[in-house]
C-alpha positions in Angstrom: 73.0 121.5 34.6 71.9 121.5 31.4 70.4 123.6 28.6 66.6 123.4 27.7 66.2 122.6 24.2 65.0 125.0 22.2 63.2 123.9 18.7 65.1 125.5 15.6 63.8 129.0 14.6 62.2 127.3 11.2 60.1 125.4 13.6 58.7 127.7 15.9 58.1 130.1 13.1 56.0 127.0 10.8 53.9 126.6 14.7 53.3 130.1 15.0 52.1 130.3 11.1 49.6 127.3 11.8 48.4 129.0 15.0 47.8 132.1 12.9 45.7 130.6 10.5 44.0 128.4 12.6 42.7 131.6 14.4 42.4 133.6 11.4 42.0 131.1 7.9 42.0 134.2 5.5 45.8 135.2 7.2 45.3 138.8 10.0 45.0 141.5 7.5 42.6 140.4 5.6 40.4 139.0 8.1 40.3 142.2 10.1 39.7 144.0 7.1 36.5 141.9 6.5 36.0 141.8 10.2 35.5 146.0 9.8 33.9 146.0 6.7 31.1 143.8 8.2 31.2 145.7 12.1 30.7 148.9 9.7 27.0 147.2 8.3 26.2 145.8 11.3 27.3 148.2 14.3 24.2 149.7 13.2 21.7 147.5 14.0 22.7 147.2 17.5 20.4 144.9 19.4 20.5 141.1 18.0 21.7 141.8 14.6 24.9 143.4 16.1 28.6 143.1 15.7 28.4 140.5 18.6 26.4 138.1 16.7 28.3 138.0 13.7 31.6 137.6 16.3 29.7 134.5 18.0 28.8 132.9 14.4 32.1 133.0 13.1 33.6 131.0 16.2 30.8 128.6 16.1 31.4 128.3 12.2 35.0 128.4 12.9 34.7 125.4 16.1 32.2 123.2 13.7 34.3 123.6 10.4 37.4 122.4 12.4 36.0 119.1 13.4 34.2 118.9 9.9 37.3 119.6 8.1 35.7 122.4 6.2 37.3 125.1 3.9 37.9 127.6 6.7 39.1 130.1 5.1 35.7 130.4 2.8 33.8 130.0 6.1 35.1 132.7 8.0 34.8 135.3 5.3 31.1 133.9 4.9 30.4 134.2 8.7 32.0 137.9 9.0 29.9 139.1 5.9 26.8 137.3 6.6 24.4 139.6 7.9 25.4 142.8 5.9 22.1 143.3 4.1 20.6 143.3 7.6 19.5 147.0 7.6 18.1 146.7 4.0 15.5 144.0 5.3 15.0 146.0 8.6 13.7 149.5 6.9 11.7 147.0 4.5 10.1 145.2 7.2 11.2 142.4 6.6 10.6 142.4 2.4 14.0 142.2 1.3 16.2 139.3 2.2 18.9 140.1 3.8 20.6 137.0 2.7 20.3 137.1 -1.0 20.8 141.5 -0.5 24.3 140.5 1.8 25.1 138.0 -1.0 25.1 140.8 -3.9 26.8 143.1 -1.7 29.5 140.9 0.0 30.4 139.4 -3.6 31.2 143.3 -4.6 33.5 144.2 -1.5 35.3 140.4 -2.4 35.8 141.6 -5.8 37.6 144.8 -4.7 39.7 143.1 -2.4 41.1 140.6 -4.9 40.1 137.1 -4.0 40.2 134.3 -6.6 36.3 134.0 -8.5 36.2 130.4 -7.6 36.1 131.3 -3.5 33.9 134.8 -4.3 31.7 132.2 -5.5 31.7 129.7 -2.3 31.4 132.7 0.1 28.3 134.1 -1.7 26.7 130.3 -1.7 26.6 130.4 2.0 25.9 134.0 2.5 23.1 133.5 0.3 21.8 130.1 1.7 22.4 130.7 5.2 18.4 131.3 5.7 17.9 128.2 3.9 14.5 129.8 2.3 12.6 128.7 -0.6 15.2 127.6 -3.3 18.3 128.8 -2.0 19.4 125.4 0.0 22.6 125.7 1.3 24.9 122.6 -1.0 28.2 122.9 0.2 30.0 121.9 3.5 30.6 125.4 4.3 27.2 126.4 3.6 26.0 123.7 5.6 27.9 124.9 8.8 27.1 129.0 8.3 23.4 127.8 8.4 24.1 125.9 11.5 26.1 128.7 13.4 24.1 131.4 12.3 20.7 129.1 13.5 22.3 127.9 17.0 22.7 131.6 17.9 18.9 132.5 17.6 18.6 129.6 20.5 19.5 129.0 24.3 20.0 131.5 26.5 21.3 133.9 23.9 18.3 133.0 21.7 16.3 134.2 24.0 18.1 137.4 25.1 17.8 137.9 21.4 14.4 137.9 20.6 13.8 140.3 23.6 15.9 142.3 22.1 14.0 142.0 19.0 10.9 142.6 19.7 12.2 145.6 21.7 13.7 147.0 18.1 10.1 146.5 16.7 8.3 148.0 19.2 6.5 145.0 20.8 5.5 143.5 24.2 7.0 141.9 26.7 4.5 139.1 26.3 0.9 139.1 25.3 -1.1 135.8 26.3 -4.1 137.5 25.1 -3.1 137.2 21.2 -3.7 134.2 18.9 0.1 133.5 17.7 -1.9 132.1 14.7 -3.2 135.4 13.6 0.4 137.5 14.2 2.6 138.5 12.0 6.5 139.4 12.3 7.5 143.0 12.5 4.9 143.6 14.8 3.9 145.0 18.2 2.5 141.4 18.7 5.7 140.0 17.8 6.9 139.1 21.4 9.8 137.0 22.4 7.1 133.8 23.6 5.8 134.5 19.2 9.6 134.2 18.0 9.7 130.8 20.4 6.1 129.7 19.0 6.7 130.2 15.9 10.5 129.7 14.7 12.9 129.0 17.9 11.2 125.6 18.7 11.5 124.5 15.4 15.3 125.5 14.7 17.0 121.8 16.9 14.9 120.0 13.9 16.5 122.1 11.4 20.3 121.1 11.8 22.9 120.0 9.0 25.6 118.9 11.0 25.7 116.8 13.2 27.9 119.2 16.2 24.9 121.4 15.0 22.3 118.9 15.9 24.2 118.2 19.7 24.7 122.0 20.7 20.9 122.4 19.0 19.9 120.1 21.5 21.2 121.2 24.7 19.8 125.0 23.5 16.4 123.8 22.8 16.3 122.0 26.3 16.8 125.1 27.9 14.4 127.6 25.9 11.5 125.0 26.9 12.5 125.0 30.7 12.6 129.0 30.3 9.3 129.7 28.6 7.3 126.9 30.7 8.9 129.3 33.3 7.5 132.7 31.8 3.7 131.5 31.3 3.7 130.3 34.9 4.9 134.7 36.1 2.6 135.4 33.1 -0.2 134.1 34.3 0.0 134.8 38.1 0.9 131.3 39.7 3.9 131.9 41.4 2.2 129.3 44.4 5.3 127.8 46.5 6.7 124.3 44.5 9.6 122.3 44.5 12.3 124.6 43.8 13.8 122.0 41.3 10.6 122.3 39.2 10.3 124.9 36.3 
């Protein structure tokens, strides 16, 4: 009988290198290193701004880069450090950006931990662009795809679960269908999870820069509709029998 073949020790060690940094772009110590720097800022904020959000950005950055053929290692130090400035725009209410405050902070902590200017500088672009407000437009590929992950995960079922959470942090309702959305503002007791939908979730599927973005978008957006057509209906009292298959 004979012997299974074994590959020769250079081999398995090149397979277990690329599985390595396909999991982890920056190499294990440094990415955990990041990975507590950032759980340190974020752990917190708790609620939607948590260490679990940055976790699910960095493997949607990390699945979209992949079949983008992005830079990963610049995107998964961008997606770890994205929401550091978090708390500095939560005590403002909302006044400081947290982007552009994460960006002047996370280009400090890359400093100190010895990575080459020309990637400081393509982490802070997408850190700093990831909110894609006024003039800060994310440019690159990477930038592109933070903006995307960090989007997709204020939708779907998770987008939702998040602005409950959210308004719970602020202080307001469950729902209000007394209010004018019109005449609300964020950071407020009237800023309800149906507002955040109103106001910014519906419009996020339009928003996309890639196109995986645009396809998981989609499929998210589907189900927040079917969801809040479901709320107004409890909201409002008609909970009359229908078909079961109707929201």
């Amino acid at each position: 009988m004979g012997t299974k073949h074994q590959p020769p020790p250079e081999y398995a060690a090149s397979l277990r290198k690329a599985e390595t940094s396909a999991v982890a772009p920056l190499g294990p110590e440094l990415t955990e290193r990041l990975r507590a720097i950032s759980h340190g800022y974020c752990i917190g904020e708790g609620g939607c701004h948590g260490p679990d959000h940055t976790e699910r950005v960095h493997d949607l950055a990390m699945h979209i880069g992949r079949l983008m053929g992005a830079q990963l290692d610049i995107l998964s130090a961008a997606a770890l450090l994205h929401d550091i400035g978090r708390r500095h725009e939560m005590e403002h209410r909302g006044k400081v950006c947290h982007a552009q405050k994460g960006a002047e902070m996370a280009e400090g902590i890359l400093i100190g931990l010895g990575l080459p200017a020309e990637k400081i500088a393509a982490i802070v672009h997408c850190i700093e662009t990831h909110r894609y407000r006024n003039d800060k437009i994310p440019q690159s590929l990477e930038a592109k795809i933070l903006y995307d992950a960090d989007k997709i995960d204020s939708i779907g079922a998770i987008g939702i679960g998040r602005a409950f959470l959210f308004a719970g942090q602020v202080g307001a309702r469950l729902h209000n269908r007394m209010s004018d959305i019109t005449n609300t503002t964020s950071y407020s007791v009237e800023d309800t999870a149906y507002r955040e939908f109103q106001v910014k979730l519906c419009k996020v599927r339009d928003t996309m820069l890639t196109p995986e973005g645009r396809r998981i978008a989609q499929e998210r957006h589907e189900f927040m509709e079917l969801f809040f057509r479901r709320l107004e209906r409890e909201i409002n009292g008609d909970d009359t029998a229908r078909n079961p298959n109707q929201p």
